[in-house]
C-alpha positions, -999 to 999 in steps of 0.1 A, spaced: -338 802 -619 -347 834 -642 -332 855 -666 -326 892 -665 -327 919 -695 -292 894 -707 -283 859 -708 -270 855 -672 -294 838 -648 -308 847 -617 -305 823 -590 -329 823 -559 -313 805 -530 -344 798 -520 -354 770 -544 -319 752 -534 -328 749 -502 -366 741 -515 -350 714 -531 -326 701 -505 -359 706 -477 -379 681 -505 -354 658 -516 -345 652 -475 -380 645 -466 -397 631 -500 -426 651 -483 -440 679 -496 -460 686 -461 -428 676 -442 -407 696 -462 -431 723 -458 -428 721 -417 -389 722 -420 -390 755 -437 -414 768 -418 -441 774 -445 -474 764 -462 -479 729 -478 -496 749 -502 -466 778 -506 -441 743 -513 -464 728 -534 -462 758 -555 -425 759 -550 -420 719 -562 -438 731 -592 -410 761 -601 -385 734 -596 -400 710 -616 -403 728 -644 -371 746 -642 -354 713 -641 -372 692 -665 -383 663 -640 -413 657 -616 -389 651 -587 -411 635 -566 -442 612 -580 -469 597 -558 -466 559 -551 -499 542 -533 -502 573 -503 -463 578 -502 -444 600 -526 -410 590 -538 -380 608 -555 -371 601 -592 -338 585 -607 -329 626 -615 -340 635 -581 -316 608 -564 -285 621 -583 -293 657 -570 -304 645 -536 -264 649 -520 -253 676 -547 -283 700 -534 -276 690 -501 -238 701 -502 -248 733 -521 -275 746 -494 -246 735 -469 -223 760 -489 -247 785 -489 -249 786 -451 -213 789 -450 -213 820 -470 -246 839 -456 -236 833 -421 -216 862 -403 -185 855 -385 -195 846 -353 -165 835 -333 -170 819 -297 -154 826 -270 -157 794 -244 -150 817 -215 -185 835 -225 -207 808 -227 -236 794 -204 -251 769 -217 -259 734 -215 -245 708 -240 -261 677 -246 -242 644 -259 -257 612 -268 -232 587 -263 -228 545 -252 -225 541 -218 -188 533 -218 -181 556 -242 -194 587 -220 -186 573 -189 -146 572 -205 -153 608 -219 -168 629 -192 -141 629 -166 -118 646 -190 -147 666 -210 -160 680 -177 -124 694 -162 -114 710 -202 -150 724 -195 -141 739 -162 -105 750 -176 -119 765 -210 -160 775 -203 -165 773 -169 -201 788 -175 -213 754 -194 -230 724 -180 -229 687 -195 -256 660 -200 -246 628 -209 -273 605 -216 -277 576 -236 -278 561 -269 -317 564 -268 -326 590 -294 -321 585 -333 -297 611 -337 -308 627 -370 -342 640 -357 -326 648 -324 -301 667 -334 -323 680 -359 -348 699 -337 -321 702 -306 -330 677 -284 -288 664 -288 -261 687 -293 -237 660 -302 -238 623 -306 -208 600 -302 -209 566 -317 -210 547 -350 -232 569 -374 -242 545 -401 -265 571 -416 -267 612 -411 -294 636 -427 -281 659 -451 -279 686 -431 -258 668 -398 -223 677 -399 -205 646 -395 -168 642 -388 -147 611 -377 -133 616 -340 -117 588 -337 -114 551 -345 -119 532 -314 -106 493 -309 -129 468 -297 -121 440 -276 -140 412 -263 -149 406 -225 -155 375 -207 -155 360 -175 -123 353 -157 -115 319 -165 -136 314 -194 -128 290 -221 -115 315 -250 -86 328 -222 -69 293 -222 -56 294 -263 -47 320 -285 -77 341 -300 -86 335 -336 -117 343 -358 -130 308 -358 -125 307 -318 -145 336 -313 -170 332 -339 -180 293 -322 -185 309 -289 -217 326 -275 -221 369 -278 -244 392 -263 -249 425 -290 -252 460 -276 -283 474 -297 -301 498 -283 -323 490 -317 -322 459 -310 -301 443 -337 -285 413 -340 -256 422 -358 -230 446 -361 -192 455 -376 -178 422 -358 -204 402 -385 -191 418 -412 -158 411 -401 -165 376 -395 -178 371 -428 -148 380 -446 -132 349 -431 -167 330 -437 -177 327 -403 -201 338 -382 -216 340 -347 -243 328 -325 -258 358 -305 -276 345 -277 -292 376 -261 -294 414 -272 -294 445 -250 -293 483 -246 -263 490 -228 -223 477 -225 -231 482 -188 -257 450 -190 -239 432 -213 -207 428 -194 -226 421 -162 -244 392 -182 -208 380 -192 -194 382 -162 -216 359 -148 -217 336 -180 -198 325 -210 -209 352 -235 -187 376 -250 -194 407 -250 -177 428 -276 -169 470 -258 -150 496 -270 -115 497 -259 -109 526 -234 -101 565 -255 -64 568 -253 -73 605 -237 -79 630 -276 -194 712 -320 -173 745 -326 -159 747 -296 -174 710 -281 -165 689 -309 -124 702 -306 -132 695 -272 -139 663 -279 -120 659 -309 -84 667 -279 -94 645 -260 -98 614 -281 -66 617 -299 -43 591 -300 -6 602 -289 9 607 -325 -17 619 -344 -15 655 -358 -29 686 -341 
Protein backbone atom coordinates (compact mmCIF):
# COMPACT_ATOMS: atom_id res chain seq x y z
CA UNK A 1 0.00 0.00 0.00
CA UNK A 2 1.25 3.71 -0.90
CA UNK A 3 -0.01 6.98 -0.77
CA UNK A 4 -0.49 9.45 -3.54
CA UNK A 5 -0.04 13.44 -3.60
CA UNK A 6 -3.48 12.97 -0.88
CA UNK A 7 -4.59 10.77 1.82
CA UNK A 8 -6.09 8.00 -0.25
CA UNK A 9 -3.98 4.88 -0.66
CA UNK A 10 -2.83 3.05 -3.36
CA UNK A 11 -3.42 -0.50 -3.37
CA UNK A 12 -1.32 -3.06 -5.53
CA UNK A 13 -3.22 -6.25 -6.05
CA UNK A 14 -0.17 -7.72 -6.29
CA UNK A 15 0.87 -7.92 -2.63
CA UNK A 16 -2.73 -9.50 -1.85
CA UNK A 17 -2.07 -12.20 -3.82
CA UNK A 18 1.75 -12.09 -2.43
CA UNK A 19 0.15 -12.54 0.73
CA UNK A 20 -2.46 -15.09 0.01
CA UNK A 21 0.61 -17.12 -2.32
CA UNK A 22 2.76 -16.86 1.33
CA UNK A 23 0.28 -17.44 3.87
CA UNK A 24 -1.04 -20.76 1.59
CA UNK A 25 2.37 -22.18 1.45
CA UNK A 26 4.33 -20.77 4.70
CA UNK A 27 7.18 -20.87 2.01
CA UNK A 28 8.77 -18.20 0.72
CA UNK A 29 10.50 -20.50 -2.19
CA UNK A 30 7.08 -22.34 -2.55
CA UNK A 31 5.24 -19.37 -2.71
CA UNK A 32 7.70 -18.00 -5.05
CA UNK A 33 7.11 -21.19 -7.57
CA UNK A 34 3.20 -20.56 -7.37
CA UNK A 35 3.60 -17.13 -8.72
CA UNK A 36 5.88 -17.90 -10.99
CA UNK A 37 8.75 -15.67 -9.77
CA UNK A 38 12.14 -15.38 -7.96
CA UNK A 39 12.67 -16.57 -4.29
CA UNK A 40 14.67 -13.61 -4.16
CA UNK A 41 11.75 -11.07 -6.04
CA UNK A 42 9.21 -12.74 -2.90
CA UNK A 43 11.59 -12.29 -0.42
CA UNK A 44 11.68 -8.76 -1.31
CA UNK A 45 7.94 -8.80 -1.56
CA UNK A 46 7.38 -10.45 2.19
CA UNK A 47 9.47 -7.64 3.30
CA UNK A 48 6.89 -4.72 1.64
CA UNK A 49 4.24 -6.66 3.43
CA UNK A 50 5.85 -6.90 6.57
CA UNK A 51 6.41 -3.62 7.06
CA UNK A 52 3.33 -2.33 5.70
CA UNK A 53 1.41 -4.49 8.10
CA UNK A 54 3.41 -4.25 11.18
CA UNK A 55 4.16 -8.12 11.62
CA UNK A 56 6.94 -10.58 10.48
CA UNK A 57 4.25 -12.90 8.97
CA UNK A 58 6.29 -15.72 8.80
CA UNK A 59 9.32 -16.45 11.28
CA UNK A 60 11.78 -19.30 10.94
CA UNK A 61 11.36 -22.30 13.30
CA UNK A 62 14.40 -25.10 13.28
CA UNK A 63 14.56 -25.25 8.96
CA UNK A 64 10.72 -24.65 8.60
CA UNK A 65 9.04 -21.24 8.62
CA UNK A 66 5.73 -20.71 10.28
CA UNK A 67 2.95 -18.06 10.11
CA UNK A 68 2.35 -15.66 13.15
CA UNK A 69 -0.87 -15.36 15.36
CA UNK A 70 -1.58 -12.00 12.95
CA UNK A 71 -0.72 -13.99 9.91
CA UNK A 72 -3.33 -16.89 10.87
CA UNK A 73 -6.19 -14.29 11.25
CA UNK A 74 -5.43 -13.00 7.70
CA UNK A 75 -4.60 -16.37 6.30
CA UNK A 76 -8.74 -16.96 5.04
CA UNK A 77 -9.49 -13.08 4.80
CA UNK A 78 -6.57 -12.70 2.10
CA UNK A 79 -7.51 -15.73 0.70
CA UNK A 80 -11.23 -14.63 0.07
CA UNK A 81 -10.00 -11.15 -1.13
CA UNK A 82 -7.49 -12.55 -3.99
CA UNK A 83 -10.62 -14.84 -4.73
CA UNK A 84 -12.63 -11.51 -5.17
CA UNK A 85 -10.12 -10.07 -7.19
CA UNK A 86 -10.25 -12.79 -9.73
CA UNK A 87 -13.79 -12.41 -9.98
CA UNK A 88 -13.55 -8.89 -10.91
CA UNK A 89 -10.29 -8.90 -13.35
CA UNK A 90 -11.57 -11.82 -15.25
CA UNK A 91 -13.65 -11.05 -18.55
CA UNK A 92 -16.86 -12.64 -19.12
CA UNK A 93 -16.18 -15.68 -20.61
CA UNK A 94 -19.41 -17.64 -21.04
CA UNK A 95 -19.20 -21.42 -22.25
CA UNK A 96 -21.00 -22.83 -24.49
CA UNK A 97 -21.00 -26.90 -23.84
CA UNK A 98 -21.87 -27.46 -27.45
CA UNK A 99 -18.27 -25.82 -28.25
CA UNK A 100 -16.09 -27.63 -26.16
CA UNK A 101 -13.49 -30.56 -26.71
CA UNK A 102 -11.98 -31.33 -24.06
CA UNK A 103 -11.30 -33.87 -21.53
CA UNK A 104 -12.66 -33.66 -17.97
CA UNK A 105 -11.08 -35.39 -15.30
CA UNK A 106 -13.00 -36.44 -11.89
CA UNK A 107 -11.54 -38.07 -9.00
CA UNK A 108 -14.22 -39.87 -7.40
CA UNK A 109 -14.84 -43.44 -4.90
CA UNK A 110 -15.45 -46.24 -6.89
CA UNK A 111 -19.10 -46.41 -6.20
CA UNK A 112 -19.53 -43.13 -6.30
CA UNK A 113 -18.35 -42.77 -10.08
CA UNK A 114 -19.43 -45.94 -11.08
CA UNK A 115 -23.28 -44.48 -9.85
CA UNK A 116 -22.34 -41.11 -11.67
CA UNK A 117 -20.96 -41.81 -15.03
CA UNK A 118 -23.88 -43.55 -16.67
CA UNK A 119 -25.90 -40.40 -16.35
CA UNK A 120 -22.83 -37.89 -16.54
CA UNK A 121 -21.70 -39.44 -19.82
CA UNK A 122 -25.37 -39.35 -21.75
CA UNK A 123 -25.93 -35.30 -20.27
CA UNK A 124 -22.37 -35.09 -21.91
CA UNK A 125 -23.48 -36.53 -25.21
CA UNK A 126 -26.90 -34.42 -24.99
CA UNK A 127 -25.17 -31.01 -23.85
CA UNK A 128 -21.11 -31.25 -25.14
CA UNK A 129 -20.88 -33.91 -27.27
CA UNK A 130 -17.22 -32.81 -28.09
CA UNK A 131 -15.97 -33.74 -24.40
CA UNK A 132 -14.56 -36.87 -23.07
CA UNK A 133 -14.69 -38.22 -19.31
CA UNK A 134 -12.05 -39.90 -17.02
CA UNK A 135 -13.06 -41.25 -14.03
CA UNK A 136 -10.39 -42.47 -11.93
CA UNK A 137 -9.99 -43.03 -8.42
CA UNK A 138 -9.64 -41.56 -5.11
CA UNK A 139 -5.73 -41.79 -5.55
CA UNK A 140 -4.52 -38.23 -5.75
CA UNK A 141 -4.74 -35.54 -2.80
CA UNK A 142 -7.06 -33.37 -4.37
CA UNK A 143 -5.61 -29.90 -3.46
CA UNK A 144 -2.27 -30.34 -5.35
CA UNK A 145 -4.12 -32.08 -8.02
CA UNK A 146 -6.49 -29.89 -8.77
CA UNK A 147 -4.01 -27.32 -8.11
CA UNK A 148 -1.62 -27.87 -11.08
CA UNK A 149 -4.52 -29.80 -13.27
CA UNK A 150 -3.88 -33.16 -12.97
CA UNK A 151 -8.11 -33.34 -11.58
CA UNK A 152 -10.66 -31.22 -12.90
CA UNK A 153 -13.06 -32.17 -10.15
CA UNK A 154 -13.09 -34.33 -7.19
CA UNK A 155 -16.26 -35.95 -5.64
CA UNK A 156 -16.12 -37.07 -2.10
CA UNK A 157 -15.79 -35.86 1.48
CA UNK A 158 -13.32 -32.85 1.41
CA UNK A 159 -12.22 -32.51 4.89
CA UNK A 160 -9.75 -29.82 3.92
CA UNK A 161 -9.44 -27.50 0.58
CA UNK A 162 -6.50 -25.00 -0.26
CA UNK A 163 -7.49 -21.54 -0.35
CA UNK A 164 -7.82 -21.28 -3.67
CA UNK A 165 -10.17 -24.72 -4.47
CA UNK A 166 -13.66 -23.73 -4.95
CA UNK A 167 -15.62 -25.93 -2.90
CA UNK A 168 -19.37 -26.40 -2.95
CA UNK A 169 -21.63 -29.11 -1.36
CA UNK A 170 -23.36 -31.41 -4.14
CA UNK A 171 -25.08 -33.30 -2.21
CA UNK A 172 -25.42 -35.16 1.14
CA UNK A 173 -25.23 -38.80 0.46
CA UNK A 174 -26.70 -41.64 3.11
CA UNK A 175 -24.59 -44.40 4.05
CA UNK A 176 -25.68 -47.71 4.76
CA UNK A 177 -24.04 -50.73 5.94
CA UNK A 178 -23.39 -53.97 3.83
CA UNK A 179 -23.06 -57.45 4.95
CA UNK A 180 -23.38 -60.90 3.95
CA UNK A 181 -26.79 -62.34 3.33
CA UNK A 182 -27.58 -64.03 6.43
CA UNK A 183 -25.35 -62.28 8.66
CA UNK A 184 -25.93 -61.87 12.34
CA UNK A 185 -26.94 -57.93 12.43
CA UNK A 186 -29.99 -58.87 9.62
CA UNK A 187 -31.87 -61.13 12.31
CA UNK A 188 -32.76 -57.87 15.00
CA UNK A 189 -33.41 -54.39 14.52
CA UNK A 190 -30.28 -52.19 13.90
CA UNK A 191 -29.12 -49.98 16.74
CA UNK A 192 -25.76 -48.07 17.53
CA UNK A 193 -24.58 -50.50 20.00
CA UNK A 194 -25.39 -53.51 17.51
CA UNK A 195 -23.34 -52.10 14.95
CA UNK A 196 -20.70 -50.70 16.90
CA UNK A 197 -19.97 -54.55 18.63
CA UNK A 198 -19.67 -55.97 15.23
CA UNK A 199 -16.58 -56.16 12.98
CA UNK A 200 -15.92 -53.15 9.99
CA UNK A 201 -13.75 -52.91 7.20
CA UNK A 202 -12.84 -48.80 6.44
CA UNK A 203 -12.59 -47.54 2.95
CA UNK A 204 -9.27 -45.30 3.25
CA UNK A 205 -7.52 -44.84 0.43
CA UNK A 206 -5.01 -43.05 3.21
CA UNK A 207 -5.27 -45.65 5.11
CA UNK A 208 -7.22 -44.56 8.16
CA UNK A 209 -8.96 -46.22 10.65
CA UNK A 210 -11.60 -44.01 11.20
CA UNK A 211 -14.16 -41.95 9.70
CA UNK A 212 -17.70 -39.89 10.10
CA UNK A 213 -19.42 -43.32 11.46
CA UNK A 214 -16.69 -42.84 14.65
CA UNK A 215 -17.67 -39.70 15.28
CA UNK A 216 -21.06 -40.71 15.19
CA UNK A 217 -20.58 -43.61 17.36
CA UNK A 218 -18.99 -41.56 19.86
CA UNK A 219 -21.87 -39.31 20.47
CA UNK A 220 -23.70 -42.41 21.83
CA UNK A 221 -20.23 -43.53 23.60
CA UNK A 222 -19.50 -46.32 21.53
CA UNK A 223 -17.24 -47.35 19.18
CA UNK A 224 -15.97 -49.94 16.74
CA UNK A 225 -13.56 -52.60 16.04
CA UNK A 226 -12.08 -52.23 12.50
CA UNK A 227 -10.58 -55.23 11.53
CA UNK A 228 -8.98 -54.56 8.17
CA UNK A 229 -8.60 -51.18 6.01
CA UNK A 230 -8.61 -50.84 2.25
CA UNK A 231 -8.59 -48.63 -0.87
CA UNK A 232 -11.69 -49.19 -2.46
CA UNK A 233 -15.76 -49.95 -1.68
CA UNK A 234 -15.25 -52.43 -4.51
CA UNK A 235 -12.76 -54.60 -2.09
CA UNK A 236 -14.42 -53.96 0.83
CA UNK A 237 -17.77 -55.36 0.00
CA UNK A 238 -16.18 -58.32 -1.69
CA UNK A 239 -14.32 -58.95 1.78
CA UNK A 240 -17.86 -58.70 3.42
CA UNK A 241 -19.55 -60.64 1.30
CA UNK A 242 -17.56 -63.49 2.06
CA UNK A 243 -17.28 -62.61 5.89
CA UNK A 244 -18.95 -60.94 8.74
CA UNK A 245 -17.54 -57.42 8.41
CA UNK A 246 -19.58 -54.51 7.68
CA UNK A 247 -18.69 -52.49 5.28
CA UNK A 248 -20.09 -49.01 5.49
CA UNK A 249 -20.88 -47.55 1.20
CA UNK A 250 -22.61 -44.66 0.11
CA UNK A 251 -26.18 -45.20 -0.61
CA UNK A 252 -26.91 -45.02 -4.40
CA UNK A 253 -27.42 -40.81 -5.95
CA UNK A 254 -31.06 -40.47 -6.17
CA UNK A 255 -30.16 -39.24 -10.01
CA UNK A 256 -29.14 -34.79 -9.33
CA UNK A 257 -17.09 -26.96 -12.77
CA UNK A 258 -18.92 -24.19 -14.76
CA UNK A 259 -20.63 -26.23 -16.90
CA UNK A 260 -19.33 -29.88 -15.19
CA UNK A 261 -20.09 -29.11 -11.74
CA UNK A 262 -24.16 -28.12 -12.79
CA UNK A 263 -23.71 -31.21 -14.55
CA UNK A 264 -23.06 -32.90 -11.69
CA UNK A 265 -24.70 -30.78 -9.36
CA UNK A 266 -28.48 -32.10 -11.88
CA UNK A 267 -27.77 -35.04 -11.54
CA UNK A 268 -27.30 -35.62 -7.85
CA UNK A 269 -30.28 -33.85 -6.73
CA UNK A 270 -32.72 -35.32 -4.70
CA UNK A 271 -36.46 -35.04 -6.19
CA UNK A 272 -37.63 -31.89 -4.13
CA UNK A 273 -34.78 -29.93 -3.78
CA UNK A 274 -34.75 -26.48 -5.50
CA UNK A 275 -33.39 -25.87 -9.02
Amino acid sequence: MQLNGGSEPVLDANLAIALDALLAEESVTRAAARLHTSPAAMSRTLGRLRRILGDPLLVRAGQAMVPTPRALALREEAAAVVRRIRVLLTPDTAVDPATLNRTFTVQAADLVGAALAPALLERARQEAPGVSLRMRAEELEAGPALRDGRIDLEIGSIDHADPETHVEELVTLRMVAAVRPGHPLTRKPLTPARLAAAEHVVVSRRGRFTGPLDTALAEHGLERRVSAVLPSHLAAMTLAAVSDVVCLVPAAPDGAHHWLRAAVRRILRTPGDPA
